[in-house]
C-alpha positions, 0 to 999 in steps of 0.5 A: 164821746165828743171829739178832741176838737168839741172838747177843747171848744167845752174846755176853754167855755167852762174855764174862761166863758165870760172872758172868751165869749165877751158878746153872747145871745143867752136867751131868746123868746118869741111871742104870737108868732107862729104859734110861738107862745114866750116860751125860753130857749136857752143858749147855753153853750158857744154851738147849740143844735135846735131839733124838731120836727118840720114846722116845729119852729126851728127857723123861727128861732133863727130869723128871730136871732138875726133880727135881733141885732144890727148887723155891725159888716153886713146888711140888716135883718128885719122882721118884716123880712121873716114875719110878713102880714099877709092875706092869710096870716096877721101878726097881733101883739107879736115880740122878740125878746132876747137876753144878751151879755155884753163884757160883763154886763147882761141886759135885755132887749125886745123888738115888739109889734103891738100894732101896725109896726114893728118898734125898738130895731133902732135900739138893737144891740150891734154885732156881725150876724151871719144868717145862713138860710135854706137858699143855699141848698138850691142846686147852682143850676136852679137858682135864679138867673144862673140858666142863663149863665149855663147856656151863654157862652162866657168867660170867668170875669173875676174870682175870689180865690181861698186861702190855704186853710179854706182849701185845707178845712175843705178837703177835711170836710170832704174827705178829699183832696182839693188842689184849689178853690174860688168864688168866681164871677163870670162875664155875663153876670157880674152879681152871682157868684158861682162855686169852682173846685179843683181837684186832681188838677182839674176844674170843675163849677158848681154846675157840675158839683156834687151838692155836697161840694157846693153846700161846704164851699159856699159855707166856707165862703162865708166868714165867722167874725169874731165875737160874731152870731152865726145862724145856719139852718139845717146844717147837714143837707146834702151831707153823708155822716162821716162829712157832717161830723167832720163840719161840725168839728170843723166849726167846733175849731172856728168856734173856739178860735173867733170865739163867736156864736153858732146855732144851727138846726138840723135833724141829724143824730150825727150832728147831735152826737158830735155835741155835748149834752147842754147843746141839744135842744128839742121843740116838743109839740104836743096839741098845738103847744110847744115845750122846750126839752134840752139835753136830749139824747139823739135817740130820743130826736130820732123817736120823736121824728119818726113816724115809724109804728112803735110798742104800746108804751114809750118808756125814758130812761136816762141814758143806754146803760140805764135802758139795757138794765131795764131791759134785762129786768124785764126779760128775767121777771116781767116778759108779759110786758117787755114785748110791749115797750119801747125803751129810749134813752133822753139824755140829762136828768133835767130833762127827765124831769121835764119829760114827767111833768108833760107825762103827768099832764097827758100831753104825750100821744102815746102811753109814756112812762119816765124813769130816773136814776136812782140817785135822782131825786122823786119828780112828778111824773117820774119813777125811780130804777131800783136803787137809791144810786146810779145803775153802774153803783147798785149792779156792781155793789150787789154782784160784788156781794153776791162774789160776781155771782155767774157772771164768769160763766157769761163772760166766758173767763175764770172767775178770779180775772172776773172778780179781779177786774171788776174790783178793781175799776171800782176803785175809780172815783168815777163809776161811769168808767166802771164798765169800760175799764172792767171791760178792758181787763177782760178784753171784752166790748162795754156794752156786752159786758154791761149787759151780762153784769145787768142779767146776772144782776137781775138773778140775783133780786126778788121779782116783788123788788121790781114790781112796781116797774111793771105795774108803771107800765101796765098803768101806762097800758090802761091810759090807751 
């Protein structure tokens, strides 16, 4: 579940997004650069997080947003400057192009290189771009020219002190109290700017920080201009989980109140945990080719950047309710195969669909099978769960009949309470809430409830009615 402060942010974007968000980079594409072939990458929502394995292109997506736009307070990005022709590497027909809405207006723009040089920068929309690069993760100590400043004696030239509500948003990063916060230069070097805490009353500078401390002050350091573009490349370097959730509910809050931008990229299922489903983008890259899969799960980044050895066959299922009643038919009827399979939850049913459509085409390199709810409609490459419904609908519907069959005994509560709360949470219009709230009469956990109700269920049908799973898998089988 998001947090208060991601909810609020997709409340006000659902509500008012063409009023709130009046400047808005809505899609991108990227031509013969770095194997970038004009595939679309959507921005559908104000904090979108793009995933993908180390060299997938997640920093070309950035560096092609920045040069996108003149930068209306702050220096220029240019192409030249994040796509250089080299000895090696040659840039032939290359384009940037990109979909913006300005007020109410929407246009198209494209920086394009169909020769020597790179042509349409003077006409690029203006809008306050920050493009925060991998530099900053550099230890204070390592950068260049700030040895010299350790190991010369100095004194603090001038500072940049934070206001209360920097000091404030970083003690809640960090989980910490701080008394203070500066950007200090020193007496040497007038032109490096050097991160200086103080907490417990005690100074101490980015030379003796924690890389953690010095990553969120320097973050921090930096302004999200309202109505602005904000790029920020693997946001959760050098963070532990509980501070990555708490900077991006941090800047779920900056989002909403300057109303600007942000697109990140990371490799973390925390960060993608803490946004909705609509903000997640996946490169999937499959010999040499890049596809685009939005919505997925954090499970299904995780597998896919794993290179941990996995069962014979990946099957997708929507989401965890979806893979624990798959998995419960499995154990009941078909356990020659439920040794062999790796179960992943992907997220959206759009990407679902998208995900049968590579399968279909073979371009997964392991034996994969997708499956859909049963309230979806047949896609290529796609099968169905049993049922012509969500999972939570066809298992309480059918234990209902069958008057909760055993679930009782699982549960370990008298049968009427059982019945009573079960019945009861299907009153609500919404069925996703069915499990919790049946959960909450018993006082039981969702997921053990859920589980028990799915075996209990899979009791209750006929072998040959799921079938046909087992024969996708063994098919899946026969392709290795």
């Amino acid at each position: 579940m998001n947090s208060n402060e991601m909810r609020r942010l997709e409340r006000k974007w659902r509500t008012n997004s063409g009023a709130s968000w009046p400047k808005r980079l809505e899609w991108l594409e990227i031509k013969n650069i770095r194997g970038w072939e004009e595939q679309r990458i959507d921005f559908d929502f104000p904090i979108v997080a793009i995933v993908g394995e180390n060299g997938s292109g997640k920093s070309t997506i950035l560096q092609s947003a920045a040069c996108s736009f003149r930068n209306q307070g702050g220096a220029n990005y240019f192409p030249t400057e994040f796509f250089p022709e080299t000895a090696w590497d040659s840039l032939n027909d290359a384009a940037i192009r990109v979909g913006i809405k300005q007020g109410p207006n929407h246009s198209n723009h494209s920086i394009r290189k169909p020769s020597t040089r790179w042509l349409g920068q003077p006409e690029r929309p203006l809008r306050p771009v920050r493009y925060l690069d991998l530099s900053r993760l550099q230890p204070v100590g390592t950068r260049v020219g700030y040895a010299r400043i350790a190991k010369t004696r100095h004194n603090e030239a001038h500072a940049v002190n934070f206001d209360e509500q920097q000091i404030h948003r970083m003690s809640a990063i960090m989980g910490r109290t701080y008394n203070d916060a500066k950007m200090a230069k020193t007496s040497i070097d007038p032109n490096r700017d050097i991160p200086v805490l103080t907490k417990e009353h005690r100074p101490y500078s980015g030379f003796h920080q924690g890389s953690g401390e010095t990553t969120v002050a320097e973050l921090l350091q930096t302004d999200l201009p309202k109505h602005g573009l904000v790029l920020i490349d693997e946001i959760e370097s050098s963070l532990h989980p509980r501070a990555q959730r708490r900077l991006m509910r941090d800047l779920a809050t900056v989002t909403r109140t300057q109303e600007c931008q942000v697109v990140i990229t990371t490799h973390s299922p925390y960060i993608l945990e803490e946004l909705p489903l609509e903000a997640r983008i996946y490169i999937l890259e499959n010999a040499g080719e890049k596809t685009i899969a939005r919505g997925v799960s954090p499970q299904f980044a995780m597998t896919k950047m794993d290179d941990e050895n996995y069962p014979e066959v990946e099957v997708f299922v929507e989401d965890d309710r979806a893979k624990i009643w798959l998995e419960s038919i499995l154990s009941v009827h078909h356990q020659d195969v439920v040794q062999k399979v790796s179960i992943i939850p992907f997220g959206s049913a759009n990407l679902g669909v998208a995900l049968g459509q590579i399968t279909s085409q073979g371009r997964f390199p392991r034996p994969t099978v997708v499956f859909l709810d049963g309230d979806q409609d047949d896609a290529t490459g796609c099968s169905l769960l049993p049922g012509d419904d969500a999972p939570e609908v066809v298992v309480f519907e059918r234990l209902k009949r069958e008057n909760w069959s055993d679930l009782w005994t699982r549960v370990a509560r008298d049968l009427s309470y059982v019945a009573d709360a079960c019945s009861k949470s299907m009153t609500s219009l919404d069925h996703h809430s069915w499990v919790n709230q049946a959960a909450s009469e018993l006082l039981l956990s969702g997921d053990f409830l859920w589980q028990c109700m799915c075996l209990e269920w899979a009791k209750t049908v006929r072998p040959r009615d799921t079938q046909y799973i087992r024969d996708d898998i063994q098919d899946a089988l026969r392709t290795i």
